[in-house]
C-alpha positions as a Markdown table, in Angstrom:
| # | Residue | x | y | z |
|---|---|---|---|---|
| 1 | Unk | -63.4 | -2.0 | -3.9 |
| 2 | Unk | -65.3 | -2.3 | -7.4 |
| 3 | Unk | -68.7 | -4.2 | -7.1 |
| 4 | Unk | -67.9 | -7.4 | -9.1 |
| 5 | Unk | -71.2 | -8.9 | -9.8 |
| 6 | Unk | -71.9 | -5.1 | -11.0 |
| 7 | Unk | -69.1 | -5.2 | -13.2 |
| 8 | Unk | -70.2 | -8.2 | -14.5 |
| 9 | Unk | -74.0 | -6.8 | -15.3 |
| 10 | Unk | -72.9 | -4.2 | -16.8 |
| 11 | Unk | -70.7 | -6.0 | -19.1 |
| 12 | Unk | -73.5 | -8.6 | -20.1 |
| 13 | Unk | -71.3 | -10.9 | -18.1 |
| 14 | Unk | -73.8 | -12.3 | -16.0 |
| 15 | Unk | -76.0 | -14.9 | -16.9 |
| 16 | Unk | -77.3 | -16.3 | -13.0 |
| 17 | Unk | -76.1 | -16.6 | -9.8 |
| 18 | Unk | -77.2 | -18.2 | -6.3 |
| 19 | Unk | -79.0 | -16.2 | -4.0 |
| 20 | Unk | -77.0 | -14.7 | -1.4 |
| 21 | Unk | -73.8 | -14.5 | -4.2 |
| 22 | Unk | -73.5 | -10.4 | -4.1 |
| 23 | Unk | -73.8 | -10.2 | -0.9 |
| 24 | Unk | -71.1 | -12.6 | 0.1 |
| 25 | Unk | -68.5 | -10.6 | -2.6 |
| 26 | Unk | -69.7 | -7.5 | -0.6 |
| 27 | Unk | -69.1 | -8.7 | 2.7 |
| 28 | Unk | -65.7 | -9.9 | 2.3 |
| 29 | Unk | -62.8 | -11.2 | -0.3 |
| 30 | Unk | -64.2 | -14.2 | -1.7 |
| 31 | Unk | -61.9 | -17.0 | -3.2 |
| 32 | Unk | -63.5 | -18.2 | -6.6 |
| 33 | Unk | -62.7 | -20.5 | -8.8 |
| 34 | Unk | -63.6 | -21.6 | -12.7 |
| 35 | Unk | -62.3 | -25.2 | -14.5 |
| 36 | Unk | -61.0 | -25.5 | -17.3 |
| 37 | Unk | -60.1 | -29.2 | -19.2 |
| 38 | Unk | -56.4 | -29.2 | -20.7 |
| 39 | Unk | -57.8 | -31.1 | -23.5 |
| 40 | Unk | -55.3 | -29.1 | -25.6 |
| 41 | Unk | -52.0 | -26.8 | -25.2 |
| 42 | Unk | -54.1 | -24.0 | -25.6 |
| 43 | Unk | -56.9 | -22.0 | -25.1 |
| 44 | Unk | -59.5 | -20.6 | -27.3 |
| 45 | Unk | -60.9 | -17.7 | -27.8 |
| 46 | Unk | -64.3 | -19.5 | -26.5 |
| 47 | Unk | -62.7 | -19.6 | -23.1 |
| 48 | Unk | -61.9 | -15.9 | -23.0 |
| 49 | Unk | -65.3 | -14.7 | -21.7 |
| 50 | Unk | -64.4 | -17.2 | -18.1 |
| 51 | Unk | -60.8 | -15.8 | -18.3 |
| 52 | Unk | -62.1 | -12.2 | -18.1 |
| 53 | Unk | -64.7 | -13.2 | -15.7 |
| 54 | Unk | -61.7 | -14.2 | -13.4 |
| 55 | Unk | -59.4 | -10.8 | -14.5 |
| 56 | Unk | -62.7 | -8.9 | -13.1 |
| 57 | Unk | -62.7 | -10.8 | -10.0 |
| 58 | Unk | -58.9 | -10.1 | -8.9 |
| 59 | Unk | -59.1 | -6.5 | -10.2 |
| 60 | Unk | -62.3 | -6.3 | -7.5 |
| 61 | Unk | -59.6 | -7.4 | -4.7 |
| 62 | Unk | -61.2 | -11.5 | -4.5 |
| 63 | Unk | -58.9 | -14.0 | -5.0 |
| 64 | Unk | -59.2 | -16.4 | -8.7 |
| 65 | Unk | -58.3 | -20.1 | -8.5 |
| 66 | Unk | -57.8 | -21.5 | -12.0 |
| 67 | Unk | -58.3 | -25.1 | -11.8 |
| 68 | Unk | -57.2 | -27.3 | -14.9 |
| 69 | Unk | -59.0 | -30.5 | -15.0 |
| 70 | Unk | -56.1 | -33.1 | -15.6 |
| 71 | Unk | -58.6 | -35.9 | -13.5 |
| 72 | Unk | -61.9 | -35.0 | -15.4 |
| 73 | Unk | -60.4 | -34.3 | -18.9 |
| 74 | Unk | -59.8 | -38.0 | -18.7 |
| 75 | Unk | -63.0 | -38.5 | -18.5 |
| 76 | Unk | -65.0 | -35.2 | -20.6 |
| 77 | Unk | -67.9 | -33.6 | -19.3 |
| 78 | Unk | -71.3 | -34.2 | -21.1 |
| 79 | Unk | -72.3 | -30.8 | -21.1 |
| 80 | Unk | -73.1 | -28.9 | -24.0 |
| 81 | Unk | -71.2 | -32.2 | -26.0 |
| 82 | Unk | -73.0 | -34.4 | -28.3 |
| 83 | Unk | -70.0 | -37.1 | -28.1 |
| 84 | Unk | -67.8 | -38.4 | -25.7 |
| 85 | Unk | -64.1 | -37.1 | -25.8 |
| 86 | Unk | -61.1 | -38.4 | -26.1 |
| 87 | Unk | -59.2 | -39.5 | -23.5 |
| 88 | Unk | -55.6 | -38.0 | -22.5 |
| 89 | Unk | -52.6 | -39.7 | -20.9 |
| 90 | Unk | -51.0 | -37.7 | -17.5 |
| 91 | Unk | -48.1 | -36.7 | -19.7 |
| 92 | Unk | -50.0 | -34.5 | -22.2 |
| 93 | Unk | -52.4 | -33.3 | -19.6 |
| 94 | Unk | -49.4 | -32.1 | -17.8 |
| 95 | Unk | -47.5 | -30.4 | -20.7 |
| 96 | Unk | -50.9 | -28.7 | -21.7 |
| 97 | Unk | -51.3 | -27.7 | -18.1 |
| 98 | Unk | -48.3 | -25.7 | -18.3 |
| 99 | Unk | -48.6 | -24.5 | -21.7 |
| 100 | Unk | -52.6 | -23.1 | -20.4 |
| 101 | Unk | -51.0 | -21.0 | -17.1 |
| 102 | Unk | -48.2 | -19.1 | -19.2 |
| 103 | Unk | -51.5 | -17.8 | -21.4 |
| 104 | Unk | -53.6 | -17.3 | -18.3 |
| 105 | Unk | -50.7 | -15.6 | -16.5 |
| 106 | Unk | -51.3 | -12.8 | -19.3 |
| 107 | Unk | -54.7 | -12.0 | -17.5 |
| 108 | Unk | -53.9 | -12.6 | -13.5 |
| 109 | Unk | -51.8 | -11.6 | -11.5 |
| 110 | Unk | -50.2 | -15.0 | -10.2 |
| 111 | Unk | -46.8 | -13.1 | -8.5 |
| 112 | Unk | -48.7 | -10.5 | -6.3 |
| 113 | Unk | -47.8 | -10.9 | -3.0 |
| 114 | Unk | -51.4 | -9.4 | -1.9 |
| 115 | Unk | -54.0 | -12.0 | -0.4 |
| 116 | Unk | -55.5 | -12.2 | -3.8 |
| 117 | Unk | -52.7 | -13.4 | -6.1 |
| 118 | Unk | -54.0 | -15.8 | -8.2 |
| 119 | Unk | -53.5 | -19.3 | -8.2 |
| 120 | Unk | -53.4 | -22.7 | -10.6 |
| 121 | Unk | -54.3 | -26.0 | -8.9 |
| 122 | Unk | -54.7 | -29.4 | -11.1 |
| 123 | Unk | -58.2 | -31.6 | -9.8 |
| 124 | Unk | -55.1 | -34.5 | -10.5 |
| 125 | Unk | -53.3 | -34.0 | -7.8 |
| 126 | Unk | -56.3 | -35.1 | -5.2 |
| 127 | Unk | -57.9 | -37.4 | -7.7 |
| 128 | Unk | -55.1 | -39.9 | -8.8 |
| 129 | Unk | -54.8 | -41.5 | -5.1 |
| 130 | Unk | -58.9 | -41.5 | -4.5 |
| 131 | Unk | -59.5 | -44.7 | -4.7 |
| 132 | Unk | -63.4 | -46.0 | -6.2 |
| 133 | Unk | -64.6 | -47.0 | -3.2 |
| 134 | Unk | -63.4 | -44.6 | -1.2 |
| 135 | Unk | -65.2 | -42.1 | -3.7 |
| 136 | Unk | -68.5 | -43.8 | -3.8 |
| 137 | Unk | -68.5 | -44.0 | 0.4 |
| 138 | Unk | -67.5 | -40.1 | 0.8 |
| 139 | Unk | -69.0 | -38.7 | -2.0 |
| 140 | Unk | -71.6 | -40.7 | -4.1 |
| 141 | Unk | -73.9 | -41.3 | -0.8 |
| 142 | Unk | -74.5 | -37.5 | -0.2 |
| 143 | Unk | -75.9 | -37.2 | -4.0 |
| 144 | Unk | -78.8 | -39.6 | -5.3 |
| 145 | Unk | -78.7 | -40.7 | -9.2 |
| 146 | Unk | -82.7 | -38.9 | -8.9 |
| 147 | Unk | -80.9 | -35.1 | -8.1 |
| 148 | Unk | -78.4 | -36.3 | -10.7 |
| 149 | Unk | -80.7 | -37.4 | -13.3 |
| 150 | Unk | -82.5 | -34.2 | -13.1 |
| 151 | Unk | -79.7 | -32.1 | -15.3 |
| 152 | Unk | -80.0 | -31.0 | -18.0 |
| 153 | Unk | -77.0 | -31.9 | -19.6 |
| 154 | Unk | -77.6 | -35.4 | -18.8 |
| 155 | Unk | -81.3 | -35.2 | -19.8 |
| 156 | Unk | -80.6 | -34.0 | -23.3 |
| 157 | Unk | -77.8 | -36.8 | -23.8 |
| 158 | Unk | -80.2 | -39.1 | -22.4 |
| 159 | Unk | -83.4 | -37.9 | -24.4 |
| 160 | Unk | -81.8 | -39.0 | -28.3 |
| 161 | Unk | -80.3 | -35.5 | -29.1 |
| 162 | Unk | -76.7 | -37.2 | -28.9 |
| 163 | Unk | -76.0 | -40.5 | -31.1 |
| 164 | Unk | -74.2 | -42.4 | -28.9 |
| 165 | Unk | -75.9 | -41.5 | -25.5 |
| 166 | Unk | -74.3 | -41.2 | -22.3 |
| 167 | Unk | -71.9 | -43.3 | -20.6 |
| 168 | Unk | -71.1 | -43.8 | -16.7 |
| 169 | Unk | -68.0 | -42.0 | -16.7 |
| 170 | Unk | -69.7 | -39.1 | -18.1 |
| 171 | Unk | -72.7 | -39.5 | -15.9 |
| 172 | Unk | -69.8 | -39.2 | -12.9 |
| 173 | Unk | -68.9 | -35.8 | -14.8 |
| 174 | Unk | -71.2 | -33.7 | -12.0 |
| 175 | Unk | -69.8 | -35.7 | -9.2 |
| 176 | Unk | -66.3 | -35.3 | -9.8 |
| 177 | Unk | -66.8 | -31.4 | -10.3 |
| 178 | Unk | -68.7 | -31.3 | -7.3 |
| 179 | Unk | -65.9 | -33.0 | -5.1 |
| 180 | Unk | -63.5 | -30.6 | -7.1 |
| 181 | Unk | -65.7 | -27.8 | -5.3 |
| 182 | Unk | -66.0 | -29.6 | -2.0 |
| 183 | Unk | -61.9 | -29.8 | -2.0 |
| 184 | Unk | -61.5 | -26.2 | -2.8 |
| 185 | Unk | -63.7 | -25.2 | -0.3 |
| 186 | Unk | -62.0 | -27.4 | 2.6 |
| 187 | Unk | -58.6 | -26.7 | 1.3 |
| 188 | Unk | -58.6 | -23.1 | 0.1 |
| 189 | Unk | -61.8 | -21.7 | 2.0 |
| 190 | Unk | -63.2 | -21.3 | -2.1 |
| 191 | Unk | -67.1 | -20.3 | -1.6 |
| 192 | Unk | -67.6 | -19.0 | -5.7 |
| 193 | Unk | -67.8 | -21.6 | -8.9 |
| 194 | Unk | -67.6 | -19.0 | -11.7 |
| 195 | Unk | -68.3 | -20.7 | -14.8 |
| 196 | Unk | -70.5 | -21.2 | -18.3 |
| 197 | Unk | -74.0 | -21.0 | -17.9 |
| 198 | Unk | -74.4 | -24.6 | -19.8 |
| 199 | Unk | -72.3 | -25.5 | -16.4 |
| 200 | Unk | -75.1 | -24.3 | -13.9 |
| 201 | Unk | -76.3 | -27.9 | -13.4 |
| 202 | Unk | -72.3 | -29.0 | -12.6 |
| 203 | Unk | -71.8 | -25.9 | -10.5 |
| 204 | Unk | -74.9 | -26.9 | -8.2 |
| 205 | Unk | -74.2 | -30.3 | -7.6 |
| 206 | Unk | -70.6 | -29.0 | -6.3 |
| 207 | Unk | -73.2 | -26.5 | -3.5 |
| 208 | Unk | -75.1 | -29.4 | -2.8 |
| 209 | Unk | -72.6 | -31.3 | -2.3 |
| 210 | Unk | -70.8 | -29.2 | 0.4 |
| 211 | Unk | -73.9 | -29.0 | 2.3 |
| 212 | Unk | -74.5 | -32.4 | 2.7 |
| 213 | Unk | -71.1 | -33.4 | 3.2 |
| 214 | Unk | -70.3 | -30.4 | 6.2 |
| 215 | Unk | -73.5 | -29.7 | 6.7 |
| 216 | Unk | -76.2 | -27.4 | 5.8 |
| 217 | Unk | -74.4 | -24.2 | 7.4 |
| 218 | Unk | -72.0 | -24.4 | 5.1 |
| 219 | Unk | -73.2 | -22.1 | 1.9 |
| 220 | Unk | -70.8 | -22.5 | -1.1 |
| 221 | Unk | -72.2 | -20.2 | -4.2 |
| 222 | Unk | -72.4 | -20.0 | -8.0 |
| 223 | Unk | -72.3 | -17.5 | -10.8 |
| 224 | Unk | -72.5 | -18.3 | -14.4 |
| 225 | Unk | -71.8 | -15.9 | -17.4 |
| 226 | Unk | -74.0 | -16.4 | -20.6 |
| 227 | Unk | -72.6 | -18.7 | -23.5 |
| 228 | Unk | -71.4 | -16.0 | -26.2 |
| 229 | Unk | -72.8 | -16.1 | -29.4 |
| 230 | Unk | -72.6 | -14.0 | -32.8 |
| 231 | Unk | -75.5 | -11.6 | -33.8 |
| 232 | Unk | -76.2 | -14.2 | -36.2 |
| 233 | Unk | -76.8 | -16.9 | -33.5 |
| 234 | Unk | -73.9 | -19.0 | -34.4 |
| 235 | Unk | -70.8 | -20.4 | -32.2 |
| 236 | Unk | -68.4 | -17.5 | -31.2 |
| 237 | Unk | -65.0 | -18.1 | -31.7 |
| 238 | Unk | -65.3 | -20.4 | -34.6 |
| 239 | Unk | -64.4 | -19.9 | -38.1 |
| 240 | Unk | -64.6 | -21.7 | -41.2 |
| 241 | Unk | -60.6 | -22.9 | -40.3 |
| 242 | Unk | -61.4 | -24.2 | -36.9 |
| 243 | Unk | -61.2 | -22.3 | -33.3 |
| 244 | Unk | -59.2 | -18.7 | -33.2 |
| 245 | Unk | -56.2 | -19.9 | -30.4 |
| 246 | Unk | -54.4 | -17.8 | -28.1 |
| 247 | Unk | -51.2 | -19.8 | -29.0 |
| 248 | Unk | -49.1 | -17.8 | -31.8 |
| 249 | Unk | -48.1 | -21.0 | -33.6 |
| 250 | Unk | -51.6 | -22.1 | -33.8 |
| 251 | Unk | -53.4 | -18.8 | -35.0 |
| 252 | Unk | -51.0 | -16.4 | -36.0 |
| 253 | Unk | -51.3 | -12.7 | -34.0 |
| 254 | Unk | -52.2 | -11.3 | -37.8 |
| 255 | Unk | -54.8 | -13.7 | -38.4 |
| 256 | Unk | -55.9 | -13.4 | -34.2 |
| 257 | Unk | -56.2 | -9.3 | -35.0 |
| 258 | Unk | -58.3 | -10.0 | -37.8 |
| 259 | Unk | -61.0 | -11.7 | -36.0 |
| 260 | Unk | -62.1 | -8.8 | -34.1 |
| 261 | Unk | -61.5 | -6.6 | -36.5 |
| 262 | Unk | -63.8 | -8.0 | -39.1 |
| 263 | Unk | -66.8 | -8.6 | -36.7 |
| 264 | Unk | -70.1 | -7.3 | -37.1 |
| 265 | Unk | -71.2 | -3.5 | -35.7 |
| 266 | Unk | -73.5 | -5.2 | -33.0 |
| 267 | Unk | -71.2 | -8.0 | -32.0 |
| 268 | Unk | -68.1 | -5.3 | -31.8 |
| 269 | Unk | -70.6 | -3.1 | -28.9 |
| 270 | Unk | -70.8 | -6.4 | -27.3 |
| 271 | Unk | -67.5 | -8.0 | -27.4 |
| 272 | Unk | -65.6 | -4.7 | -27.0 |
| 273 | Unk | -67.4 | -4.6 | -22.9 |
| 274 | Unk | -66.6 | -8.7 | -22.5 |
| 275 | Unk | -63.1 | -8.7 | -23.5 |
| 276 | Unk | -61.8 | -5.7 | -22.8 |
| 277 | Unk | -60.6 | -3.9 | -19.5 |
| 278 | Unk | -61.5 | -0.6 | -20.3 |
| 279 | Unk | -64.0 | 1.5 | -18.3 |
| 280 | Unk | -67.5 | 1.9 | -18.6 |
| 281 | Unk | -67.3 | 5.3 | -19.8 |
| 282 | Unk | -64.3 | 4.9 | -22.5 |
| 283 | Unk | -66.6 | 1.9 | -23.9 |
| 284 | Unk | -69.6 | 4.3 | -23.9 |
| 285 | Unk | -67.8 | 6.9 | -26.1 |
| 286 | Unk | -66.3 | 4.8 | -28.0 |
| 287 | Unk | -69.9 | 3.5 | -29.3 |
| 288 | Unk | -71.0 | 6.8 | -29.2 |
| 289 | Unk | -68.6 | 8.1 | -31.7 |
| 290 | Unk | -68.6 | 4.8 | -33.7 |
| 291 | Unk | -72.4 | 5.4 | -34.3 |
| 292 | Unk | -71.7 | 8.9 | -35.5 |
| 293 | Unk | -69.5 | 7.1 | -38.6 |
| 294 | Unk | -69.7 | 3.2 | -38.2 |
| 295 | Unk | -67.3 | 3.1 | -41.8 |
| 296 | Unk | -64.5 | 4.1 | -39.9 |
| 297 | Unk | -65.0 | 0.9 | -37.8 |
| 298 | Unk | -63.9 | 2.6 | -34.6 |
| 299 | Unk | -64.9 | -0.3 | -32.0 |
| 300 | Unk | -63.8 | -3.2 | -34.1 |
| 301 | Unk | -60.6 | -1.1 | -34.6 |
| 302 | Unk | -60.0 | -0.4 | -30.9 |
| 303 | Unk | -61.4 | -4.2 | -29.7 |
| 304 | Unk | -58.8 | -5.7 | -32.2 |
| 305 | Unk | -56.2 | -3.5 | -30.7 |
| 306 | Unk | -57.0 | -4.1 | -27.3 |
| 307 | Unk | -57.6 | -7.7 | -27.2 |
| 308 | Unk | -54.3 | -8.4 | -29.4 |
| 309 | Unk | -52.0 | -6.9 | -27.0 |
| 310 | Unk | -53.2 | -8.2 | -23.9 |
| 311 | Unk | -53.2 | -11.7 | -25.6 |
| 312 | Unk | -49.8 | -11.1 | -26.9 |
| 313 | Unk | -47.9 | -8.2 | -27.0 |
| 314 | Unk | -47.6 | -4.6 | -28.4 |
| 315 | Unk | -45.4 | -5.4 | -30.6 |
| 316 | Unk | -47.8 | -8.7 | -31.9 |
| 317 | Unk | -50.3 | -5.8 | -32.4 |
| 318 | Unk | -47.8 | -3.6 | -34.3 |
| 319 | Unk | -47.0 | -6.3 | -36.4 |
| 320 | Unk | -50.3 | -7.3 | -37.2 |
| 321 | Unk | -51.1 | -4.1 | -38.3 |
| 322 | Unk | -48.5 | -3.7 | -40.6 |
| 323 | Unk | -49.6 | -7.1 | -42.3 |
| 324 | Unk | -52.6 | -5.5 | -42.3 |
| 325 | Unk | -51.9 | -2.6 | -44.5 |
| 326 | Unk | -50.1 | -5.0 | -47.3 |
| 327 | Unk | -52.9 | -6.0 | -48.7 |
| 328 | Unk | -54.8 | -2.4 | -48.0 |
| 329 | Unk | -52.0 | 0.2 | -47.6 |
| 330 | Unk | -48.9 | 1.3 | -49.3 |
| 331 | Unk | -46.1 | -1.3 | -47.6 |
| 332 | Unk | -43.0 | -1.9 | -49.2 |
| 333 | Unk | -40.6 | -5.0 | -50.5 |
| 334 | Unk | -38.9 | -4.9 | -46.9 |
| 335 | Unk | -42.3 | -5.2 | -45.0 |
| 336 | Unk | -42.8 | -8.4 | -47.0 |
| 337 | Unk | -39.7 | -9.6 | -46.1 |
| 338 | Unk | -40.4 | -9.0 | -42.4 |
| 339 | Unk | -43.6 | -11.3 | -42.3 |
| 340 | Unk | -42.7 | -15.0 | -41.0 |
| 341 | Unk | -44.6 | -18.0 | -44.0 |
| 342 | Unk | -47.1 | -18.6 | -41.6 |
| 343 | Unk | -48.2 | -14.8 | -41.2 |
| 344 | Unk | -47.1 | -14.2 | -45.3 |
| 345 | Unk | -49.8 | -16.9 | -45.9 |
| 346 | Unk | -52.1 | -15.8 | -43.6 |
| 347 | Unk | -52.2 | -12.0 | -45.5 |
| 348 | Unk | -52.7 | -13.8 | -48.7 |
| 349 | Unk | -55.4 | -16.6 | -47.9 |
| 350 | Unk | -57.8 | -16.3 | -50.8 |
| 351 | Unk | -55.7 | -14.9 | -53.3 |
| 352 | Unk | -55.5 | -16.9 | -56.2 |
| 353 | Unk | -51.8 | -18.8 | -56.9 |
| 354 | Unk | -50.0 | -19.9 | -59.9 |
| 355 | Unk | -47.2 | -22.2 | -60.1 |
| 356 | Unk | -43.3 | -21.9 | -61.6 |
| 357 | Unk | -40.7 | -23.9 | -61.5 |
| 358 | Unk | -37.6 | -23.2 | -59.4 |
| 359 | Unk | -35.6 | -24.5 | -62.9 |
| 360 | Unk | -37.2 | -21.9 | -65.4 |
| 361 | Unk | -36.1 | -19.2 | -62.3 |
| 362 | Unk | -32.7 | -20.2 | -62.2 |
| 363 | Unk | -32.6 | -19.6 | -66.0 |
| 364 | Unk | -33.7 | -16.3 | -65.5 |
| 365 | Unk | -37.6 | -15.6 | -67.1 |
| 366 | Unk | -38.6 | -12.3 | -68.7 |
| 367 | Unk | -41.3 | -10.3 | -66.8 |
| 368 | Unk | -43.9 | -10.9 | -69.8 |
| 369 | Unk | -43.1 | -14.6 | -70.4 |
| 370 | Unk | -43.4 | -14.9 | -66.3 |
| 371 | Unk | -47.0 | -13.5 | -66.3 |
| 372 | Unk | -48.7 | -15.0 | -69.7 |
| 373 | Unk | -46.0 | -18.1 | -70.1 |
| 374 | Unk | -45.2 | -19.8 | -67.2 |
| 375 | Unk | -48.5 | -18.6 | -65.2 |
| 376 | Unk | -51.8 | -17.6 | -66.7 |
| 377 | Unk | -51.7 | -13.9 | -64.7 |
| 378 | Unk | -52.0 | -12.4 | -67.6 |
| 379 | Unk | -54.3 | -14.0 | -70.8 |
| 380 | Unk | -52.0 | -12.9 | -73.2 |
| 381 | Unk | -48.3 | -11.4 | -73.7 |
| 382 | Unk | -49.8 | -8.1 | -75.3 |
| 383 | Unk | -52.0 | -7.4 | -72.5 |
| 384 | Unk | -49.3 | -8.6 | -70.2 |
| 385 | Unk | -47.0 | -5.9 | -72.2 |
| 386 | Unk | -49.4 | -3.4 | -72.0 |
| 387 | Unk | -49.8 | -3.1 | -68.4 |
| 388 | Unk | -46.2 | -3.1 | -67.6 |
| 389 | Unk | -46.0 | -0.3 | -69.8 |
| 390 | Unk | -48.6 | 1.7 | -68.2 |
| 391 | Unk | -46.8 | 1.0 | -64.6 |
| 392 | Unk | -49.8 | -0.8 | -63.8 |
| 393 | Unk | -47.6 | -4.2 | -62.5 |
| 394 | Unk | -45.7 | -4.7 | -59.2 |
| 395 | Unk | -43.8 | -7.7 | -58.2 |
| 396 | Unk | -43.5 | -7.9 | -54.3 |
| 397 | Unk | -44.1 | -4.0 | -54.0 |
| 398 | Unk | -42.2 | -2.7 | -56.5 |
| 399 | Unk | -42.9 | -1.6 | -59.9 |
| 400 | Unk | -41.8 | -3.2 | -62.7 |
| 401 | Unk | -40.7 | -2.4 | -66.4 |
| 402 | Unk | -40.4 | -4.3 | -69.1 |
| 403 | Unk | -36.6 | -5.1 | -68.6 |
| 404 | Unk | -37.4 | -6.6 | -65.1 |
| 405 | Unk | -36.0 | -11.0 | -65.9 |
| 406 | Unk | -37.7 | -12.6 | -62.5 |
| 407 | Unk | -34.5 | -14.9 | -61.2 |
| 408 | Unk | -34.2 | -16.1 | -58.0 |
| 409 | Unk | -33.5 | -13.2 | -55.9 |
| 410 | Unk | -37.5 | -12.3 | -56.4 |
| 411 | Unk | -38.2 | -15.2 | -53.6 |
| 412 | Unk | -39.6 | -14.0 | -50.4 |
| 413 | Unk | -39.1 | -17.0 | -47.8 |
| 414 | Unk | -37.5 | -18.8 | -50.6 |
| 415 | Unk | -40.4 | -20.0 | -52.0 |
| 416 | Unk | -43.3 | -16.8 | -53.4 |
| 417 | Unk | -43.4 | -14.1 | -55.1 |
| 418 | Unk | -46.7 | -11.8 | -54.6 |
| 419 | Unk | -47.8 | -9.9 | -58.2 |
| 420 | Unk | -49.9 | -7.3 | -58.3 |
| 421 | Unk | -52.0 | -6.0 | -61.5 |
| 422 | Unk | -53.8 | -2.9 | -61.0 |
| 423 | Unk | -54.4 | -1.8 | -57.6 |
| 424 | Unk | -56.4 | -4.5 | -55.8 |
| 425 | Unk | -55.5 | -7.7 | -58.2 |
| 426 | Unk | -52.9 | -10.4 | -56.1 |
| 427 | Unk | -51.3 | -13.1 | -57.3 |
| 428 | Unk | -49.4 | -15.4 | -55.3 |
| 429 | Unk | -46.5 | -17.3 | -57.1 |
| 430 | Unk | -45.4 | -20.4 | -55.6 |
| 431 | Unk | -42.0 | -21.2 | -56.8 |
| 432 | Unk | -41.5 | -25.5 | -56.5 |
């Protein structure tokens, strides 16, 4: 049995854990468990690192619990947050809650009939009959508002770096989590929190908690993994669109592939050891021969490849590639034709557009008029000629000659037409 908390080192996947942690995942299989909030129908690419740390676990024969939070994402913990969040009704939380396991089912191995499959448990389902006395008598007298006020995350909401500072529920945040830990531990003998490192100071109430409720021969541990950041010290997993989802219909797999591929040399050596599977020494060749020639982009190129497919599929990958090489390869009418208007938009983000009406179409437009008339491709019809002449213009792929009348039939998706002049000059054509 791999070492996990070595794995984890070696990874950079290890920001702290409790004394007495390795020894425990030495001495026996440890059930562990990390919480996630269904606050959406998907997860992020800034949950990844936590999902890995759980993939890692199983694969070192311990047992993962995901736990969604359907009680405490009705509430929103304060940590790391400068607001409070919205609340969600059982409904959503339960949709999201199913939409969350198929992703995480890509990573564990929830149909294993070893003592180590992995499992999916919602805080809900022992919350919603807990009444609030009942709480405060069983679990708020073990924990005083001094050990609680201690925390970070409540010190920095309390301390003016938030505007609106910090309400009750949210100060209950570390209390609820820590009962979440006490249950897991009573129910499903969990003795690991794996989580964040901004969740240390949640994470340690949960310990604490389970000592003083059962007693102080009961140890219950905690691990964290560091925050992940780009070389550049911003937020991972954010770009100037919003958060890079694992959910197809909210970041396409050609837009997903993209991501890693376009990351920076340093952040590629990083990312490729967090979330990847692949062995130590496949990871250390791989940035050996990447330093040897760092323009042929070998680990974005491999970390792009990997992470795609075990996120979606093979054939996601395959795809995403051959969107790829539109824009910087030689790909044909037909490979256009393939790519879904989401994807097809996606390739061409950035490039500029013109406009046409569906009406002049129908007439049937001349190739010249089309690109110095109706749009402003070309500055004037002699230069417009010119380059037609010279081969130099291709309407979706193909070349065109001077006898080419636009129509109709040019529409890919029934709506663009995609224009090239000169090798590396796109024009997307919306037709309204």
């Amino acid at each position: 049995m791999k070492n996990f908390v070595e794995e984890l080192r070696w990874r950079g996947m290890l920001a702290q854990m409790m004394p007495g942690t390795e020894e425990l995942l030495q001495k026996e299989m440890v059930t562990a468990y990390l919480g996630t909030d269904p606050t959406a129908d998907s997860l992020h690419i800034g949950h990844l690192c936590g999902i890995m740390m759980l993939r890692h676990l199983q694969r070192c024969g311990h047992k993962p619990i995901i736990l969604v939070g359907g009680a405490t994402g009705m509430i929103g913990d304060p940590s790391g947050k400068s607001q409070e969040r919205n609340l969600l009704n059982e409904e959503t939380l339960r949709h999201n809650q199913e939409c969350i396991k198929r992703q995480v089912a890509k990573f564990l191995d929830f149909e294993s009939k070893e003592p180590n499959a992995a499992e999916m448990v919602n805080n809900y389902d022992w919350m919603k009959d807990f009444t609030f006395l009942d709480f405060a008598r069983e679990v708020g007298k073990h924990i005083t508002v001094n050990y609680m006020m201690a925390k970070d995350s409540v010190q920095q909401r309390l301390n003016g770096t938030a505007r609106d500072g910090l309400s009750f529920t949210e100060f209950t945040y570390q209390l609820l989590q820590g009962y979440d830990f006490l249950w897991l531990y009573q129910h499903k003998n969990c003795k690991l929190q794996l989580g964040g490192n901004d969740q240390w100071g949640n994470i340690t109430t949960g310990t604490e908690l389970i000592r003083r409720t059962l007693g102080f021969e009961n140890e219950a541990f905690a691990l964290t993994c560091p925050l992940i950041t780009k070389a550049d010290g911003k937020k991972f997993g954010k770009t100037e669109s919003g958060n890079i989802w694992l959910d197809p219909k909210r970041t396409t797999p050609y837009k997903f592939y993209q991501f890693w591929l376009n990351v920076s040399d340093e952040d590629a050596e990083r990312y490729i050891k967090i979330f990847t599977s692949l062995e130590k020494d496949v990871i250390d060749a791989l940035i050996e021969e990447h330093k040897k020639d760092p323009g042929m982009r070998v680990l974005q190129k491999r970390l792009a490849q990997e992470v795609t497919v075990m996120v979606h599929s093979q054939e996601a990958l395959d795809a995403a590639i051959e969107a790829s090489n539109i824009l910087f390869g030689k790909a044909t009418k037909d490979a256009l034709e393939k790519l879904d208007e989401e994807t097809f938009l996606d390739v061409f983000d950035g490039v500029p557009q013109e406009h046409v009406s569906r009406t002049d179409l129908e007439a049937g437009l001349p190739i010249v008029d089309f690109m110095a008339v109706n749009t402003q491709i070309f500055p004037s019809k002699n230069e417009a000629r010119k380059m037609t002449q010279a081969n130099g213009v291709s309407v979706n792929k193909e070349k065109v000659t001077l006898e080419k009348v636009m129509s109709l039939d040019d529409l890919i998706d029934g709506k663009y037409i995609l224009v090239q002049k000169g090798k590396k000059n796109y024009y997307l054509v919306v037709v309204e």
